[in-house]
N, C-alpha and C positions, 0 to 999 in steps of 0.2 A: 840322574844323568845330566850333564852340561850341556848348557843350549850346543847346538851346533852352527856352524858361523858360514854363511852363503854369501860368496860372492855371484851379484848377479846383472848382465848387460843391458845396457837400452833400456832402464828403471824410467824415464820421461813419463812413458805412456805404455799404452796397451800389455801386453800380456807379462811384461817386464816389472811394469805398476803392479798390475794384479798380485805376479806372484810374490813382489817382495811384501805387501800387505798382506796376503797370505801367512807367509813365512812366519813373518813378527807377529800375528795374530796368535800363532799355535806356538808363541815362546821361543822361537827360535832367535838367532841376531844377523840381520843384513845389510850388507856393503852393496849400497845400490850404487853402482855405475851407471855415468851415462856421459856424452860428449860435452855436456852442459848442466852440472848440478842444480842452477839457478831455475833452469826450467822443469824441476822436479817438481811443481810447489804442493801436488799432494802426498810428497811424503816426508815435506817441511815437519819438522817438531814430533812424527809418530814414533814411538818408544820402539826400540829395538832397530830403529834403521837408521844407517848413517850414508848420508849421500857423499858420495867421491866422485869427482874427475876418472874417467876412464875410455879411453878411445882404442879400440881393436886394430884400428885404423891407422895408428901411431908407426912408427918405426918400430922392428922389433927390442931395439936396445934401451926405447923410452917406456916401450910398454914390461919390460921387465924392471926396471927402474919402480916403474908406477906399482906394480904385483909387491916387492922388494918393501916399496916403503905403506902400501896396504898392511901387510904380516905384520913389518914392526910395528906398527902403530896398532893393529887391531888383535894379533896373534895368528895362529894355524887357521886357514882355512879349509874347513869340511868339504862344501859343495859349490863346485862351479857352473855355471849355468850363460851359457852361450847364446845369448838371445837379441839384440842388435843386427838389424840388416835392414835392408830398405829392396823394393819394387820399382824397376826398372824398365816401361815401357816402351813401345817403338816396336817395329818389324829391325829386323837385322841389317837389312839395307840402307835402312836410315841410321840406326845408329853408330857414331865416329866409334874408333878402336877406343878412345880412352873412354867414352859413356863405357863399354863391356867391361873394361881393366875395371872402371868405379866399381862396376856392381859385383864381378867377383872379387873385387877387393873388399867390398863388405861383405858380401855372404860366406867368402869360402875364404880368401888369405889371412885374413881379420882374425875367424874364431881359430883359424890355426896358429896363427900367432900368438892369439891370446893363452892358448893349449902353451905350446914352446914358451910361457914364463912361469907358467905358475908349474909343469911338471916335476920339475927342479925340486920344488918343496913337498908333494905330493910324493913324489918317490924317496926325498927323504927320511916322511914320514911312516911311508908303507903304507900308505892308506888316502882315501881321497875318491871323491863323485866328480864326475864330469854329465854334462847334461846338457847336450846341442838342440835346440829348438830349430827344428828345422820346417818341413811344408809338404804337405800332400803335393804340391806342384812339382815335385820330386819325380813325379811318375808319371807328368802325361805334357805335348806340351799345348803352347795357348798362342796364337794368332798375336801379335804385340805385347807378346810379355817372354817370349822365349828366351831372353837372357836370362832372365831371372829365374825360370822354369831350369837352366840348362845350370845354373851356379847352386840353383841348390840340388839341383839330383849329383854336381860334384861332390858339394859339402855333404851328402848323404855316402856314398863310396868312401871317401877321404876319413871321416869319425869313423864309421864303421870298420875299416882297417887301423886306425890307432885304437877303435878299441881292443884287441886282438895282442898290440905290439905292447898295451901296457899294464894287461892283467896280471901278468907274471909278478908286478909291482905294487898287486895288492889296490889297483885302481880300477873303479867301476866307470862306464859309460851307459849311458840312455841316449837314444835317439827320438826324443817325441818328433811327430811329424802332425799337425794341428788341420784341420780343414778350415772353412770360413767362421773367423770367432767375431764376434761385434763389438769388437774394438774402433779405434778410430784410424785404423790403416788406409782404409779405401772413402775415407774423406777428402774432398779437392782440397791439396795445398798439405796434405799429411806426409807421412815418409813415405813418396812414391816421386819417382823422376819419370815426370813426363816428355817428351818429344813436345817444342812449341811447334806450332803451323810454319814457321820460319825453315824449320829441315824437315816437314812431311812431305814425302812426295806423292802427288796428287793419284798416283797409280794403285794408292795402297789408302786410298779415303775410304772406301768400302769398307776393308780389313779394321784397320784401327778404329772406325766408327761402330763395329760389333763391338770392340773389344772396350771401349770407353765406355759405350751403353750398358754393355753387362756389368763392369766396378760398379759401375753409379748405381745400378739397380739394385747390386748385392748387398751396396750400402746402408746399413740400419735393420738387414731383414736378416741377415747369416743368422745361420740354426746355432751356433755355439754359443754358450755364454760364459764368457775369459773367467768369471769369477771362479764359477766348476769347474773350468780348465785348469785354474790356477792350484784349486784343493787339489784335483786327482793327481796333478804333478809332483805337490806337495804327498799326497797319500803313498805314489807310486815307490819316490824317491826315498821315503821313509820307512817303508812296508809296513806303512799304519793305515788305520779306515778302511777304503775300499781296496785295498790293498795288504791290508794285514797278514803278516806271515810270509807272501810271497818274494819271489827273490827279484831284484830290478831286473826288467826285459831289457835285453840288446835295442828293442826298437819301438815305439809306443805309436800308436795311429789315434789321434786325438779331436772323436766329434764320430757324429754318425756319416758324414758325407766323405770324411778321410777313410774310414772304412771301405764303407761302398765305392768310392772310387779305386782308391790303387787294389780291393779285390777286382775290379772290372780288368784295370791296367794286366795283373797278374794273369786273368783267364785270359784274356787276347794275346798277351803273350804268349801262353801256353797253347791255345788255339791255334796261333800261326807256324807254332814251331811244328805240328800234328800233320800241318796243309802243306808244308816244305820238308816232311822229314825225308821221304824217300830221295828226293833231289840234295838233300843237304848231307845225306850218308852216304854217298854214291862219289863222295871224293876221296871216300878215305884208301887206303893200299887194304889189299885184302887181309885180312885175317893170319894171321901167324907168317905175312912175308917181311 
């Protein structure tokens, strides 16, 4: 079988690194994308991966351009993998309209754009993986991080409904959603946009003083570890190893704390619906009128 050819985002660092090492380990060949190839440097010279210029972030007329001339240059791409975004903290109050525009323009306009160039060839082909990396944060939200909590439970709805519109054309989607992996995300000065003391408002120092404490604390200790993240994604995506045989899930919960959480989110859900149903049925026109 011929390697298969992954294009994948945000290849700098964290779980983007991981899985293009991954990928090239188990023989496959990867187009590691990232805003800035120069600052790839661990995946300088590793066999099977070539780093390219790639921004989600671009116009979408530059970033089909850029898909356009990836193909020629490297051929059909197999699997694409949506994995670039950044954390975006502050209460809501603090942050200006375009800090929010930023951040769903990286979590959620971004990978859909990037989806709108490369479909084109995908559906050419009748064949093709899509693969959004997205966050447990998907499901609950958090005290100065709510944009970011609120752009990926978009980008969660939005794949999930393009998976749907483009099965018909012989294209797979996977939803991984990842809990806390010990990557270098929640590192001061890593891809996270912080609020400077210059636009805190001093009403909300309480609030964002939790919420800074707890990144920092999580930092170094998170239960996940990217490199097994990086395999099972690779296992998932291929229905080999821990996954052999099985068919790609619509939606993958990635870590033992992404589990247990959005199962928690799910029963409180369903708990509240149980404590309002009499009041919530109680609008509707009766029965056969």
């Amino acid at each position: 079988m011929a390697p298969r050819v992954w294009l994948i985002t945000g290849c700098s660092s964290g779980f983007g690194l991981r899985l293009a090492q991954t990928v090239a380990a188990r023989g496959d060949l990867v187009i590691a994308g990232s805003r800035n190839p120069d600052k790839a440097t661990e995946l300088a010279g590793q066999k099977g991966i070539t780093p390219v210029r790639i921004d989600h972030n671009d116009d979408l007329p530059v970033l089909k351009k850029a898909i356009d001339d990836i193909i020629a240059a490297h051929g059909p791409i197999d699997v694409v993998v949506s994995n670039a975004a950044y954390i975006q903290t502050g209460t809501v109050e603090e942050l200006t309209p375009e800090d929010t525009l930023r951040q769903f323009q990286a979590n959620l306009f971004g990978p859909l754009n990037l989806y709108r160039a490369v479909l084109p060839h995908l559906r050419a082909r009748g064949q093709g993986t899509l693969v959004t990396i997205g966050s447990m944060g998907a499901w609950y939200t958090l005290n100065s991080c709510n944009v970011y909590t609120s752009s990926k439970a978009a980008l969660r709805l939005a794949v999930l409904g393009l998976a749907g519109e483009i099965r018909g054309f012989g294209i797979q989607h996977c939803l991984v959603e990842p809990g806390y992996f010990r990557t270098g995300l929640l590192k001061p000065g890593a891809n996270m946009g912080g609020t400077p003391p210059s636009v805190r408002l001093p009403e909300y120092a309480e609030v964002n003083k939790g919420t800074d404490d707890a990144l920092a604390m999580f930092n170094g200790i998170q239960l996940g570890n990217p490199v097994k993240g990086a395999e099972v994604i690779y296992d998932v995506v291929t229905s080999t190893g821990v996954a052999e045989g099985r068919p790609l899930p619509e939606f993958l919960p990635l870590g033992s704390d992404a589990c247990a959480t959005i199962a928690a989110t799910v029963q409180k859900t369903l708990d509240d619906i149980e404590a309002w149903r009499s009041v919530a049925v109680s609008t509707d026109f009766p029965e056969g009128t």
